[in-house]
C-alpha positions in Angstrom: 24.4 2.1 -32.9 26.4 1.3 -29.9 29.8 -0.4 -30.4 31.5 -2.2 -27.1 34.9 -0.6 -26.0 37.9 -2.9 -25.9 39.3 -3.4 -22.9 42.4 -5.7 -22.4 46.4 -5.1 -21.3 46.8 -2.7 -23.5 43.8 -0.5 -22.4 42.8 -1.3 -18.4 39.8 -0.6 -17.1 39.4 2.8 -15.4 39.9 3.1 -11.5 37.2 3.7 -9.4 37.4 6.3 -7.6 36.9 5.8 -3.6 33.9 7.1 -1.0 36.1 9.6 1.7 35.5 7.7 5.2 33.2 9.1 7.2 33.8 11.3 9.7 33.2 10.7 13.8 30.7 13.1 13.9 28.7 11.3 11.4 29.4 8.2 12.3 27.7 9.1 15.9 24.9 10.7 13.9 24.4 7.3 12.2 24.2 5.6 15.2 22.2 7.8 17.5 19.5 7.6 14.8 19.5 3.6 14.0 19.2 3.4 18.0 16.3 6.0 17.8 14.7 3.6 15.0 15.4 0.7 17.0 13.5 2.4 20.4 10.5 3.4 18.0 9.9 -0.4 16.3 7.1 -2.4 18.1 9.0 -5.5 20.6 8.8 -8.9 18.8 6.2 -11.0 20.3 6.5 -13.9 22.7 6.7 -16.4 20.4 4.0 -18.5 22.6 1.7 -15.5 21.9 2.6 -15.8 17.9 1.6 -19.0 17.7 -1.7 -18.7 19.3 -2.5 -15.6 16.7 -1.5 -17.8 14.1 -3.7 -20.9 15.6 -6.5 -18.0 16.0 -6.0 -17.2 12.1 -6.2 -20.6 11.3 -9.3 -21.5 12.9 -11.4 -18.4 11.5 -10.6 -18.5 8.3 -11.5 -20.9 5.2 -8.3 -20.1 3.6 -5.1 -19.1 5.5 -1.6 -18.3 3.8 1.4 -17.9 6.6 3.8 -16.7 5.1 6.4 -13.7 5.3 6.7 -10.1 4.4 7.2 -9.0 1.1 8.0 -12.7 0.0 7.5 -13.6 -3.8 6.1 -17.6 -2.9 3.7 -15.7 -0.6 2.4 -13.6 -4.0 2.7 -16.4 -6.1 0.5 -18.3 -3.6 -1.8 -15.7 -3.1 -2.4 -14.8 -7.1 -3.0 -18.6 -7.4 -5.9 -18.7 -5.2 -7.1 -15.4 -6.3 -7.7 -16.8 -9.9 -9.4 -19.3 -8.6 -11.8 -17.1 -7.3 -10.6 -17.5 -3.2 -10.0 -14.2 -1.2 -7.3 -15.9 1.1 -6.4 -14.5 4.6 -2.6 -13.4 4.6 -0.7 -13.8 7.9 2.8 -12.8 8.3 5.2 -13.8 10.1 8.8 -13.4 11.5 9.9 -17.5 11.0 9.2 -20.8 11.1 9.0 -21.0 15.0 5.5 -19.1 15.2 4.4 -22.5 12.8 6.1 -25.3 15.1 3.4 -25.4 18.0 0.4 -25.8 14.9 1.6 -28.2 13.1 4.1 -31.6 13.2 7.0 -31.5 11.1 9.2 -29.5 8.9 6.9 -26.2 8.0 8.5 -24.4 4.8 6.7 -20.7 4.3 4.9 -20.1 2.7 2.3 -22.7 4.3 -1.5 -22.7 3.0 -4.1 -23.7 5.4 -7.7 -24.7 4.0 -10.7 -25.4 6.0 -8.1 -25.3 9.5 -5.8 -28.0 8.3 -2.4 -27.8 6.5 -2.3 -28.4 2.7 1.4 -27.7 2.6 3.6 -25.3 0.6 3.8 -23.9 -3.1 5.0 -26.7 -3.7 1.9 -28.9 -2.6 -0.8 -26.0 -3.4 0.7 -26.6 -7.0 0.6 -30.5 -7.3 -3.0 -30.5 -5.8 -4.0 -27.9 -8.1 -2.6 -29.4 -11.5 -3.8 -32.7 -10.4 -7.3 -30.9 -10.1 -7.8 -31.8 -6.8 -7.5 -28.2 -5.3 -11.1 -27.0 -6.6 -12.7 -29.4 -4.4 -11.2 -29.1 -1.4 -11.8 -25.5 -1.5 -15.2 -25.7 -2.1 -15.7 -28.7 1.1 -13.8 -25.6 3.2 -16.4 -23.1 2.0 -13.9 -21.1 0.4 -15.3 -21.4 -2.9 -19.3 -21.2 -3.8 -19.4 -22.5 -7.6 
């Protein structure tokens, strides 16, 4: 069994012990490589041209999350409408802006698209769903066959 060690003003925690500072060499090492990685990532698009892809992804597909890399709503959206039974299309994006030309409003990502229109966020995806309404709109955009 594990027993917590006091510590108080009689016993102090220990120091911790500080990182040297880097020398110049490395420190120009470090930065001739994040320029390197800099040269070799692709340029951001124009974001006229990222809207159109998105406005593309809308249009040919029943299902459309727009969402962002590696975000957990995006998952949570996506493992929603995978129980369901719905393969959704995933597009990712840098921002909001790629979403302004589409659609009127504020735009919170992740944003679900069914049958080319906006049904709104997790937020919206979950109401419609408890409510029970989500099943049939899915099924008018031909995203689900049952």
């Amino acid at each position: 069994m594990y027993q917590a060690i006091p510590y108080g003003a009689s016993r102090p925690w220990p120091p911790r012990p500080r990182p040297a500072p880097m020398a110049a060499e490395a420190a120009t090492v470090v930065d001739a490589a994040v320029a390197a990685a800099a040269e070799r990532l692709p340029a951001q698009q124009p974001a006229a041209a990222a809207r159109e892809e998105v406005r593309r992804a809308v249009a040919e597909s029943p299902v459309l999350v727009v969402g962002r890399r590696g975000c957990c709503l995006s998952h949570v959206v996506k493992r929603l409408l995978q129980g369901l039974g719905v393969n959704p299309a995933v597009h990712e994006v840098a921002g909001e802006v790629e979403l302004a030309g589409i659609v009127d409003g504020d735009v919170a990502l992740p944003a679900v698209f069914v049958g080319g229109r906006l049904l709104g966020g997790l937020d919206r995806l979950m109401a419609v769903h408890i409510s029970g309404e989500l099943v049939p709109i899915l099924k008018e955009a031909g995203a689900l066959w049952l």
